[in-house]
N, C-alpha and C positions, 0 to 999 in steps of 0.2 A: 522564571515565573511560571505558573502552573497554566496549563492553556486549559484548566477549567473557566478562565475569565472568557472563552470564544463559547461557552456552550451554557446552555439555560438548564439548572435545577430548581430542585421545589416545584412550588404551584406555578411561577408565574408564569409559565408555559401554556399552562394547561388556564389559565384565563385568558390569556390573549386569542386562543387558540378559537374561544366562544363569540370573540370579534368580529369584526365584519372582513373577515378573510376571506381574497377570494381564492377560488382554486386555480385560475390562471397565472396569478400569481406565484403559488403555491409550486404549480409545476412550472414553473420559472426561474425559481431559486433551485430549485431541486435540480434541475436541468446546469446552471450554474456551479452548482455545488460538483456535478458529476463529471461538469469539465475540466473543474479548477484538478476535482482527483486525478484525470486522465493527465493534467500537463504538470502533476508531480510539485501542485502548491497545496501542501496539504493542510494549513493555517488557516488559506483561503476557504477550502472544502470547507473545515470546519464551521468559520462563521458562515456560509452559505446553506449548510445543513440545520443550524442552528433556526435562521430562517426561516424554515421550511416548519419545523418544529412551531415557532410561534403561532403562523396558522394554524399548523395540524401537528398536536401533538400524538397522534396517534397514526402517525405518516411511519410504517417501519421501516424504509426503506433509510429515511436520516437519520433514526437511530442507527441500524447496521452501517453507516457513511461514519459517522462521527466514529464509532469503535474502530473499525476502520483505520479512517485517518489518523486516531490515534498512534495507532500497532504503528503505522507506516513513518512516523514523526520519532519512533524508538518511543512514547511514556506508557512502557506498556501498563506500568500501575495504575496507572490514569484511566486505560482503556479498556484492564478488568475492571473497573469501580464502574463506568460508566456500563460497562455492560452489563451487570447488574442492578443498577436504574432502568436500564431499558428492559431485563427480562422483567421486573416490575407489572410489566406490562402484557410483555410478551414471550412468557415462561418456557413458547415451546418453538419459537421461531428456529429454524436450524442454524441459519446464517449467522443467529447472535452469537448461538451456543457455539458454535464451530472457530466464530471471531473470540470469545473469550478461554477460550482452546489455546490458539495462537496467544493468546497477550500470556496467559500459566505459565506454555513454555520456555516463552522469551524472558521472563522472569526464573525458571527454573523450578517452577513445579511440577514436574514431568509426570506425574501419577493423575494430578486431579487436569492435567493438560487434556489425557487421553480417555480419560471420564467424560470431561464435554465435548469431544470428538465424538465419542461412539455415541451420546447422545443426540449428538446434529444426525448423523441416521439412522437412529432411531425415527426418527420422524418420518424417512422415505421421502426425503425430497433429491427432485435432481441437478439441485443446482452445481458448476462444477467448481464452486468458491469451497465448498466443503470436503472435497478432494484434494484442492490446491493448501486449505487449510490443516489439511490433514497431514500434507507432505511436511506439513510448516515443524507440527507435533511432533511426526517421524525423526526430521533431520535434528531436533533438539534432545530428543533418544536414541541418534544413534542407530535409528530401526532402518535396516534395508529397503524393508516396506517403502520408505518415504521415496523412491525411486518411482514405482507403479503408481502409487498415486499421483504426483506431479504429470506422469506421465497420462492418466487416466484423464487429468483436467484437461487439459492439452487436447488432446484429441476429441474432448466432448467440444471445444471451440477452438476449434483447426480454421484458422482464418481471421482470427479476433487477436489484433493486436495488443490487446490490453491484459488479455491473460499470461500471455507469453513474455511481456513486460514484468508483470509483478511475480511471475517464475522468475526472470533476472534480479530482480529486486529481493529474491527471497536468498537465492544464492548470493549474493552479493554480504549480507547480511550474514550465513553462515561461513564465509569466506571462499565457497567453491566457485572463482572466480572462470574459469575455464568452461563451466556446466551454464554459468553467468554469460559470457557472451555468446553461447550456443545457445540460449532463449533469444537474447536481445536480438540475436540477428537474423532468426527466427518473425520478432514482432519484426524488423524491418523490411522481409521481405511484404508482410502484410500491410505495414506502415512507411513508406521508405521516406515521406519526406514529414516526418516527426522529428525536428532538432533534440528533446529531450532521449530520446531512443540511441542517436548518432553519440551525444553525449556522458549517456548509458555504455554505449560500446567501449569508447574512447576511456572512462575510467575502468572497466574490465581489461582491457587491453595494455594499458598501463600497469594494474596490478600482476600480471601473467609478463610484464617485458615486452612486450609488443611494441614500442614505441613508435616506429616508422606508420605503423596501423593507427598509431592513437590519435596522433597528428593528422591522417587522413582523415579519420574518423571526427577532429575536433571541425576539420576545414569545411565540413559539407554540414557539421551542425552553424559552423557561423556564417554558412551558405543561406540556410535556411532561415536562420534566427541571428543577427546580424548581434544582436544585445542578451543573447543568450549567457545571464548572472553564471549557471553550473561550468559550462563551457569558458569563460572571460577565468573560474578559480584555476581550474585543470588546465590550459594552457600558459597562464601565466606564472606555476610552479614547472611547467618541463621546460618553462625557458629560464631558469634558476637554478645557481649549485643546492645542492642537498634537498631537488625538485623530489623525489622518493619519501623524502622523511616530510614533508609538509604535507604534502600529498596524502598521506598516512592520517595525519591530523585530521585533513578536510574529510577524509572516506570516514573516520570514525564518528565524526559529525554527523556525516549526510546517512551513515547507516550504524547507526548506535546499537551498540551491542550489552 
């Protein structure tokens, strides 16, 4: 089913929005929404961003959330179309341009990928999402480049778990599983008691053979998160013959290619 049903087109947006919204609320959802992204429910983001949107349809920070969420959920057609509803609006935002970048590549338009790249700086902003974005571009071309830039985001938030997590998440997704748990384990030193991160580790480490690792890695995520759904899939395949080939299954799932 199209998870265009989590997210509000047309007008009716933009009349709720004239409502008696308040902004407390507003940044409430928003607030909600950026958690649900942070703990890797990205359904959730979406109807939370969505939200935010009903107030304030001119909140850009939910649209660049919804695009987003999208990339991260694998629709990336879903997530150029949406991001062009939102440039609609906001033609020259970097973050959208740089997010609709990403969703090109992942679909394999690798020419107009690096058009809305170079347009996200065009604009001269410093966000390091359009760096990380960038890497995103690179590794779908191929382009060495995409090493410095990853590397570039990184260091602009040296100490922010979050980037260094969707650096994991991005390798993971191109399959360079080894470069994958060298982020993740990276956001854990910043993050160490984040179950989804330990659960991160633990499926990179499987992928790479690490087993005896993966197993540590699951015990301190059900240390932490006793009911932790990603960690309950990935441990109860390596306790299974032909735990490698389901396992395989569930990864193309959780990072659709």
């Amino acid at each position: 089913m199209s998870r265009f049903s989590n997210l509000e087109l047309g007008d009716e947006s933009e009349k709720r929005s004239t409502g008696t919204a308040s902004v407390s609320d507003e940044r409430r959802f928003l607030g909600d929404a950026e958690a649900a992204f942070a703990q890797a429910r990205f359904d959730h983001a979406l109807r939370w961003f969505a939200r935010v949107l009903e107030f304030n349809s001119s909140n850009v920070a939910a649209w660049i959330g919804q695009v987003r969420s999208l990339i991260e959920l694998g629709e990336f057609r879903e997530a150029s179309i949406w991001a062009d509803k939102a440039m609609e609006k906001f033609p020259r935002e970097p973050e959208l341009l740089a997010a609709k970048g990403v969703a090109l590549a992942r679909l394999g338009d690798l020419d107009a990928a690096a058009a809305f790249s170079d347009a996200a700086f065009e604009e001269r902003s410093d966000s390091p999402y359009l760096w990380l974005a960038r890497g995103d571009v690179f590794l779908a071309r191929k382009d060495p480049g995409a090493e410095d830039c990853i590397s570039r985001a990184l260091e602009m938030t040296s100490g922010q778990w979050l980037y260094a997590w969707l650096a994991a998440r991005m390798r993971m997704f191109y399959r360079q599983f080894t470069l994958g748990l060298k982020h993740v384990r990276q956001a854990l030193e910043w993050n160490p008691t984040n179950p989804q991160l330990w659960t991160l580790a633990a499926l990179c480490e499987v992928r790479i053979g690490l087993v005896q690792a993966a197993e540590a890695s699951l015990a301190k995520a059900f240390e932490l998160d006793p009911h932790n759904v990603d960690a309950q899939n990935v441990r109860r395949e390596l306790g299974n013959p032909g735990a490698f080939q389901r396992l395989a299954g569930w990864f193309k799932q959780t990072f659709p290619k």
